[in-house]
N, C-alpha and C positions, 0 to 999 in steps of 0.2 A: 295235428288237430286235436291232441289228447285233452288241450287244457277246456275247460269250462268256461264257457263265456259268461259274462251277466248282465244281464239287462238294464242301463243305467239311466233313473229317472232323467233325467237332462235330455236322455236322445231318446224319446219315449216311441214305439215297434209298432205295429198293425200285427199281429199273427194272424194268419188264416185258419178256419178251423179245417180246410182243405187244403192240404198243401201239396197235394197232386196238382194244381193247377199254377205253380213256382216253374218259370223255365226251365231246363235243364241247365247243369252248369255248363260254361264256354267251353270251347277245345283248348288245348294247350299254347296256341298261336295267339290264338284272341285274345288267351288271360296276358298273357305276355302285354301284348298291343294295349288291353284296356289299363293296367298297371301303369305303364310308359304315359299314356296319358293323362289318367290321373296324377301322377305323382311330380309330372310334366308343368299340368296345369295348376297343381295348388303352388306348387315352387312356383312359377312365372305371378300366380295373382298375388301371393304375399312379397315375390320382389318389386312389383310392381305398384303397389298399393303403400301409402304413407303409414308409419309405424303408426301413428296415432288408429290410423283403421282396420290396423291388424286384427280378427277375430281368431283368437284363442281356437276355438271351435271348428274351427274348417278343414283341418289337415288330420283333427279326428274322426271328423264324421267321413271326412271323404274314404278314412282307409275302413272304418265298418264297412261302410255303405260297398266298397269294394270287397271286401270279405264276406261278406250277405252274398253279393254276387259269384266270386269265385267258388264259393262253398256248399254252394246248393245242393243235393242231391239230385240226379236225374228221374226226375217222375218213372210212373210205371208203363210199361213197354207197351205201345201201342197195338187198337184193337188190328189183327191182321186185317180181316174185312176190308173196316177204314181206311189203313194204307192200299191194300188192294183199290180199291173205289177211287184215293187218292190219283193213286199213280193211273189208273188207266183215263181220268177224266184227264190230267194232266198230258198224255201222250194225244189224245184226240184235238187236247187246244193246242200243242205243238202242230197238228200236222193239217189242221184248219189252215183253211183259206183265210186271212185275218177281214176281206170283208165282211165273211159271213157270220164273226164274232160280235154281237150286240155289244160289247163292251169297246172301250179306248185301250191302246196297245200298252200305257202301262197300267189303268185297272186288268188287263189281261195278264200283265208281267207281276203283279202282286199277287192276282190267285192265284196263278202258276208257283210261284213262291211260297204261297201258304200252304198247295195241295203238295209241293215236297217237303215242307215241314211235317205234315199231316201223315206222311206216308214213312218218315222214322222214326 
């Protein structure tokens, strides 16, 4: 990752002036899985796709746009508190009776989701 990237008018960026709020990068599994598909998917649409509608463009963007991704730095490590708070509302909605949860079993299953995102 030594070399210098640069920003080229053509594919023009969003930068945040916070980039604490950048996902962390994928695990080593994932990056694998998402490469595979990406590289998967632009090979099938330009075999698939009449040379006349070939876009030049697509097989570049798609690998930025994959390296944005794979590259990211992991934001900064979580308030403890937060994951404390996280994890214990999380353990109480596991161990609820799910009638007595105001929500639908998968808005239950999303915030369950999001409070163990929240709590690494």
């Amino acid at each position: 990752m030594g070399h210098a990237r640069r920003l080229r008018p053509e594919a023009p960026r969003v930068l945040s002036a916070d980039v604490r709020h950048r996902p962390p990068r994928p695990p080593p599994a994932l990056a694998a899985h998402l490469t595979l598909a990406a590289v998967t998917g632009v090979t099938l649409s330009l075999i698939g796709a009449p040379e006349s509608d070939h876009d030049p463009e697509v097989s570049t963007r798609m690998r930025e746009a994959l390296i944005d991704t794979l590259t990211t730095d992991a934001g900064p490590a979580p308030d403890a508190t937060l994951a404390t708070r996280a994890l214990a509302l999380d353990a109480t909605l596991s161990d609820a009776d799910p009638a007595t949860v105001p929500l639908r079993p998968v808005e239950t299953a999303l915030l369950r989701d999001w409070l163990r995102q929240l709590a690494h």
